[in-house]
N, C-alpha and C positions, 0 to 999 in steps of 0.2 A: 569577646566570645570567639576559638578558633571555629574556623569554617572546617564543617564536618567534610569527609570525601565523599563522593557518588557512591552507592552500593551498585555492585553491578550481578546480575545471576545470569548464570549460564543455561540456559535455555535447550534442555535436547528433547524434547517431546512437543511435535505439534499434532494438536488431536481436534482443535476446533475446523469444522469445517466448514459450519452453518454460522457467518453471521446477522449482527441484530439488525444491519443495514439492508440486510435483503441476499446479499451475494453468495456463493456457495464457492468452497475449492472446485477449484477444473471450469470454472465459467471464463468467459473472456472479456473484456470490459475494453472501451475504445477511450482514448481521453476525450475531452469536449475544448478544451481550451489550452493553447500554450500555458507551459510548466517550466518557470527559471528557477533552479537548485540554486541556493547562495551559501556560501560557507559565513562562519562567524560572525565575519566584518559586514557580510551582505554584498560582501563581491559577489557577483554569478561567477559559477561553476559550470554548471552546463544549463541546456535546455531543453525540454520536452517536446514534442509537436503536439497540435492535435490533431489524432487521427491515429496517434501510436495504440495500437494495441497491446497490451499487459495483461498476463495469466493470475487469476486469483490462486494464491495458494492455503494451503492449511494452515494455522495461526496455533499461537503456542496462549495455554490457559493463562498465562504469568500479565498481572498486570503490568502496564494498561494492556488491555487485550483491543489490539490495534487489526485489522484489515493487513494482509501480507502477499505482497505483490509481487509478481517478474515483471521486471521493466525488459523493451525489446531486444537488450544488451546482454541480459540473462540475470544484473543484478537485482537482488534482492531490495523492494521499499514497502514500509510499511504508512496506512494509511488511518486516518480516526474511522472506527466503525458507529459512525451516526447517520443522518441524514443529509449531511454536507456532501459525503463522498459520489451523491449523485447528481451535485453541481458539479464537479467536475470531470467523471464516467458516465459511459450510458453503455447496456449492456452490450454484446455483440454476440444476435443469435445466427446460426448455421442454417441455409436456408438448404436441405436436404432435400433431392426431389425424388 
């Protein structure tokens, strides 16, 4: 049987801004625990700290409807919107006086 290709969609609408995890666009979320990126092989690529702060952004309706982050570098990651995601964030409020 040949192996089908990926379908890829082009994605230009993000309009979710509330997810099911709790988070909202324009909140700010702290990481909780070092984060190692590995490519393919499981080589690391880079690593996270924790303590880095990432801007939640607006997530596009197109499944999987994932969490979509700014990492401190400005790049974009996207994250599962379930209840995992606060194993590893925790929010970070503005203590305004």
């Amino acid at each position: 049987m040949p192996k089908s290709k990926p379908q890829w969609n082009l994605v230009t609408e993000y309009l979710i801004t509330e997810y099911r995890c709790g988070i909202r666009a324009g909140e700010r979320v702290k990481l909780r625990q070092e984060l190692v990126v590995r490519d393919h092989r499981g080589k690391p690529t880079r690593v996270h700290h924790a303590g880095e702060i990432w801007t939640v952004l607006s997530g596009s309706a197109e499944p999987p409807v994932d969490v979509w982050l700014r990492q401190p570098d400005g790049e974009r990651h996207t994250w599962s919107d379930d209840d995992d995601f606060w194993i590893w964030f925790d929010r970070v409020t503005d203590n305004v006086a």
